[in-house]
C-alpha positions in Angstrom: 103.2 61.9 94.1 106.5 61.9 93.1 105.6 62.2 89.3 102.6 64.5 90.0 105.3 67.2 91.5 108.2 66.7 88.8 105.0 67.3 86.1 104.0 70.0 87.8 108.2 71.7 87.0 107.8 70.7 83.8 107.8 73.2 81.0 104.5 71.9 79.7 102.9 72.3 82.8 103.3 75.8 82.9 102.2 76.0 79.2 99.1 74.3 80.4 98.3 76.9 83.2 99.4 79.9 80.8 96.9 78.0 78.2 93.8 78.0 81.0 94.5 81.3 81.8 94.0 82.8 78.0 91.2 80.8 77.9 89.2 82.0 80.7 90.1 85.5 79.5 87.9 84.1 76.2 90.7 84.5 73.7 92.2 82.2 71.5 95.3 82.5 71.8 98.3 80.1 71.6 101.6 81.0 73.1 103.4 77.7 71.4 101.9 76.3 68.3 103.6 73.2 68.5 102.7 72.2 71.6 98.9 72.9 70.5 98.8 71.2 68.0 99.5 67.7 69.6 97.1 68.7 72.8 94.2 70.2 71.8 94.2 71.4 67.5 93.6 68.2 66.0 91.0 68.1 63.9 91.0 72.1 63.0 91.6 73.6 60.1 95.3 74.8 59.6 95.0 77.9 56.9 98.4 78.7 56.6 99.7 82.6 56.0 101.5 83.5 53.3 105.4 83.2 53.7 105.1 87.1 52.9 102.8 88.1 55.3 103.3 91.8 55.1 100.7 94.5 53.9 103.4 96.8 52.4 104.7 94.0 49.6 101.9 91.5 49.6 98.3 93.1 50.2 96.4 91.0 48.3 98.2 87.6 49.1 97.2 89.2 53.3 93.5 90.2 52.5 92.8 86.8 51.2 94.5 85.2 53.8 92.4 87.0 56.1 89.1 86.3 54.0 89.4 82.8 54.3 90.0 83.4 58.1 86.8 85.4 58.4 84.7 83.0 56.0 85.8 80.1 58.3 85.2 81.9 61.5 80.6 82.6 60.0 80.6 79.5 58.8 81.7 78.1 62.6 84.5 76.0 61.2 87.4 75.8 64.2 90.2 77.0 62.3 93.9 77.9 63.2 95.6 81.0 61.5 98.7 79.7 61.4 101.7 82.2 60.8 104.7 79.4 62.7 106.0 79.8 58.9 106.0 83.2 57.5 109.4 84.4 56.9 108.7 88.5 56.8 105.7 90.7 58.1 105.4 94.4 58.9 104.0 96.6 62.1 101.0 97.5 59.3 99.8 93.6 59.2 100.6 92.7 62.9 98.0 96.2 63.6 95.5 94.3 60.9 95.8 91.3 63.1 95.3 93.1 66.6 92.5 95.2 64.8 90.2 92.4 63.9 91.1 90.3 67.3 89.8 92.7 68.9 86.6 94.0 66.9 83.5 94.6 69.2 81.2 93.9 66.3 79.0 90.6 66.5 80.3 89.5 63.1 84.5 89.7 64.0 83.4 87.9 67.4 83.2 85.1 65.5 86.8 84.9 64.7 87.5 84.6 68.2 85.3 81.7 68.9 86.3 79.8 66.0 90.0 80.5 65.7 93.1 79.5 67.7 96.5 82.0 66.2 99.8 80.7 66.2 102.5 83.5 66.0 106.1 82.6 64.3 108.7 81.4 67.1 110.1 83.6 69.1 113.8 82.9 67.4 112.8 84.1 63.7 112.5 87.8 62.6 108.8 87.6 62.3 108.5 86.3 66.1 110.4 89.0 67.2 108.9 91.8 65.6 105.6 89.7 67.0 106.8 90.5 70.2 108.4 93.7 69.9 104.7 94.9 69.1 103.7 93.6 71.9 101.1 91.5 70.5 100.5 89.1 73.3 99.7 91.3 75.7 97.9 93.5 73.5 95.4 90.6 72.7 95.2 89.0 76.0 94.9 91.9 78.3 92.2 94.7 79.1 93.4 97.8 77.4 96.6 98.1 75.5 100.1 97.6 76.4 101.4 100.7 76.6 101.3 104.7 75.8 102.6 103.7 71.9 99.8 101.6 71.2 95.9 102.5 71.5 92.7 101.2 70.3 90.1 103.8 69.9 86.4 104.6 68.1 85.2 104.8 71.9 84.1 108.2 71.3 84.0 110.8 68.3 86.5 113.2 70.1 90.3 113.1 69.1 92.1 112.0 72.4 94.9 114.7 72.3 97.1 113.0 75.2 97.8 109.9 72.8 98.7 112.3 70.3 101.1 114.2 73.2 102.4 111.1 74.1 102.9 109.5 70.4 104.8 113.3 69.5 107.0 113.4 72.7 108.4 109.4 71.9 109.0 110.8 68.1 110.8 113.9 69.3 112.8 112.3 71.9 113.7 109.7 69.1 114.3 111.8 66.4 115.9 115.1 68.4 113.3 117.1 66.3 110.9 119.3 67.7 108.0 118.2 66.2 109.1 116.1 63.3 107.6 116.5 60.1 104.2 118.3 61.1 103.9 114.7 63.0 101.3 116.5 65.0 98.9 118.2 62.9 99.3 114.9 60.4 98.3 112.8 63.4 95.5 115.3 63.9 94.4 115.1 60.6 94.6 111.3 59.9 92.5 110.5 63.2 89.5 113.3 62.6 89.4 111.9 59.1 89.1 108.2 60.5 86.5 109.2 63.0 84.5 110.9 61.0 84.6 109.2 57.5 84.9 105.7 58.6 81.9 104.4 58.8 79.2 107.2 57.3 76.5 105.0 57.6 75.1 105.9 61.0 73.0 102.8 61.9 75.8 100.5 61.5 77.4 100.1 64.9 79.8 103.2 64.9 81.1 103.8 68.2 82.5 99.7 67.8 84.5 100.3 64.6 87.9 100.2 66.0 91.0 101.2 64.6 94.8 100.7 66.1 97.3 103.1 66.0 101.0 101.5 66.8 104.6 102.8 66.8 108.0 100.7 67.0 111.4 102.5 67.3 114.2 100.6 65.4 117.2 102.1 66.6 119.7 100.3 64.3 118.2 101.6 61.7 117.8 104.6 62.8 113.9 104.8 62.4 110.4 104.8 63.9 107.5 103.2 62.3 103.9 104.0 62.4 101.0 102.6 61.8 97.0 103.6 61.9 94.9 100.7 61.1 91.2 101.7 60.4 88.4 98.7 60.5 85.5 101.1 58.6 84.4 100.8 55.2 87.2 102.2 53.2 87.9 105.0 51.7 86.5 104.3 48.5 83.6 102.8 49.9 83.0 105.6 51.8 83.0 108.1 48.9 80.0 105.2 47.3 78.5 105.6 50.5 78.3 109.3 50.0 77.1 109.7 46.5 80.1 110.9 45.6 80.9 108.5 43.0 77.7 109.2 41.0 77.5 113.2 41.6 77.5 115.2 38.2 80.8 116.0 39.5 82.3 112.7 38.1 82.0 112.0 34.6 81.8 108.5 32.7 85.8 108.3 32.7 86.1 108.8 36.1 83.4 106.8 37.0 84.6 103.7 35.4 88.2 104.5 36.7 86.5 104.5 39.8 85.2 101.1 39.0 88.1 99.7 37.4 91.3 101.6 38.8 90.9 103.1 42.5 95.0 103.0 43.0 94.9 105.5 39.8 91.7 107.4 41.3 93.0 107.7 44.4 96.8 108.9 43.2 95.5 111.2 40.5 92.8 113.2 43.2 94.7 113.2 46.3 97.1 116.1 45.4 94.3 118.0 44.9 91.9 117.0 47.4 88.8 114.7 47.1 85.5 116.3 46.7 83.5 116.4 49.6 79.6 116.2 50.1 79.0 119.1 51.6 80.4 121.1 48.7 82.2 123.2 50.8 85.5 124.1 49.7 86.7 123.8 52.9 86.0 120.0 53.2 87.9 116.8 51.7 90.5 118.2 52.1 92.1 115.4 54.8 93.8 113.6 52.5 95.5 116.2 50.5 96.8 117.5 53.8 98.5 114.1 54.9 100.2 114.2 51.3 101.7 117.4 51.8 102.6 116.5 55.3 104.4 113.5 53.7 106.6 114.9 51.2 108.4 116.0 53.9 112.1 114.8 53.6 111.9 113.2 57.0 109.6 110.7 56.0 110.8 107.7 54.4 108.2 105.9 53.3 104.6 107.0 53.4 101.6 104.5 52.4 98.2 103.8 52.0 95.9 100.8 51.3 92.2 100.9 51.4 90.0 98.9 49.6 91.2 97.9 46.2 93.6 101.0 46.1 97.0 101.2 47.4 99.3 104.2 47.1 102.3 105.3 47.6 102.5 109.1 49.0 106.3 109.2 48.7 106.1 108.5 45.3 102.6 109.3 43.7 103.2 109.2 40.2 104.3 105.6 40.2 101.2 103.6 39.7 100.4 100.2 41.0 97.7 98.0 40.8 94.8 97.4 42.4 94.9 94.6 45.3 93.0 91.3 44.3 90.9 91.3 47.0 89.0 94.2 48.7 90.0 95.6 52.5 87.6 96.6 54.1 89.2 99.3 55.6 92.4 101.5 55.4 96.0 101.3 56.5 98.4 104.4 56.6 101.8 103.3 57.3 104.9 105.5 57.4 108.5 105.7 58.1 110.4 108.8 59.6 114.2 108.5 60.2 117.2 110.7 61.5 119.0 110.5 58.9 116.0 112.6 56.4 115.8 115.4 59.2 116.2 118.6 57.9 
């Protein structure tokens, strides 16, 4: 009796009833990897992240790392994504990670069946930014964890109080009335990921999610943003439309198409992608969240869909095209006091 009640104290008692209570929730989520991984793990598959587990600098070494997540979870091999050793990440990956755990889709719910995620330790810069974004209770709870962070694709409608809410943290952080356009850019970048997403209108739409996430870093004097989209991609979506193979595009651009999308995607977004409606009024989305981002106040400004990654802030430099295809897009962007005009 005596042991019984001295077990029951115990740290590892408590990570056993924290452990039962995730589960019934039906995620698979593990608050300490160690621990797991002498109770219940054995005999999973460890697929270890890549040291540089950050979107930003090391998109293709993250997409394939999340490939062979995905590939694991349809061919029902338990597996653990394992990130107790990555030494940097980003807001822009952690948003990937909450975006795919909590897909609707009957493909991604595979991922959830199949695979157990170890975060870094709390004590390391990647577990803190881990739980600075709130990721745990993100995950494991219904809805999101607070007014920063929202999941959405519920509807086609542009939810105007997030945006409110999103605006009045940036102000109140940066002492700007409505820093850099922030809300006609947030406008912009959330009609164009409702409607362009997913074009394809018997795929399941309305469960396409995408993440939106914010993090104030007030020692460096900056806020970070990030809008994680889980559709088909930019580029994919301009295939999807015809768009590639209109008279519109000829054989040069077409094979940059096929070969290059960074250089496609940086050469036309200053001028605005073609639309296919023809209207001169349309396609325009992108060209607009360029010329919100030259704004000073904007540090850094990027985007990686598909193949294609670009940086707004810079759109002359090229860069090459990721190894592996995202299916999606990620805009994520800086703003700090010290641009403010």
């Amino acid at each position: 009796m005596s042991m019984r009640k001295n077990l029951k104290n115990s740290p590892e008692w408590g990570k056993r009833k924290e452990r039962k209570r995730l589960m019934r929730k039906g995620y698979a989520y593990t608050p300490d990897p160690y621990y797991a991984r002498f109770m219940k793990d054995r005999g999973k598959e460890f697929l270890l992240a890549p040291k540089n587990f950050s979107m930003v600098d090391n998109a293709t070494g993250v997409t394939e790392y999340f490939h062979s997540v995905q590939n694991n979870a349809k061919a029902h091999i338990p597996s653990v994504m394992d990130m107790s050793d990555i030494e940097m990440t980003d807001l822009a990956t952690i948003s990937l990670l909450i975006s795919v755990m909590m897909d609707r889709r009957t493909s991604a719910k595979l991922i959830k069946e199949f695979t157990t995620v170890y975060i870094p330790p709390r004590n390391t810069e990647p577990g803190k930014l881990f739980r600075q974004a709130q990721f745990h209770e993100t995950v494991t709870a219904e809805g999101i964890a607070d007014h920063t962070f929202f999941l959405s694709r519920l509807s086609k409608r542009v939810n105007k109080d997030y945006i409110r809410d999103i605006l009045n943290t940036a102000e109140a952080f940066l002492r700007v009335k409505n820093p850099g356009q922030l809300s006609p850019l947030l406008v912009e970048m959330i009609s164009n990921t409702n409607n362009h997403a997913n074009p394809d209108a018997e795929v399941e739409k309305d469960k396409l999610p995408w993440f939106f996430a914010m993090l104030e870093n007030k020692a460096e004097g900056k806020i970070i943003f990030s809008l994680v989209d889980l559709g088909v991609g930019i580029y994919e979506s301009l295939h999807l439309k015809g768009l590639a193979t209109t008279a519109k595009f000829d054989e040069s651009i077409k094979s940059l198409y096929q070969n290059s999308q960074s250089t496609f995607l940086r050469t036309n977004i200053p001028k605005g992608v073609d639309s296919s409606t023809g209207l001169p009024y349309r396609g325009k989305g992108l060209q607009s969240i360029y010329d919100y981002a030259k704004n000073s106040i904007y540090k850094e400004f990027k985007v990686i869909t598909n193949r294609a990654q670009v940086d707004l802030k810079h759109i002359d430099k090229a860069k090459l095209d990721l190894g592996e295809s995202l299916e999606g897009t990620i805009y994520y962007w800086e703003m700090s006091t010290h641009g403010k005009r």
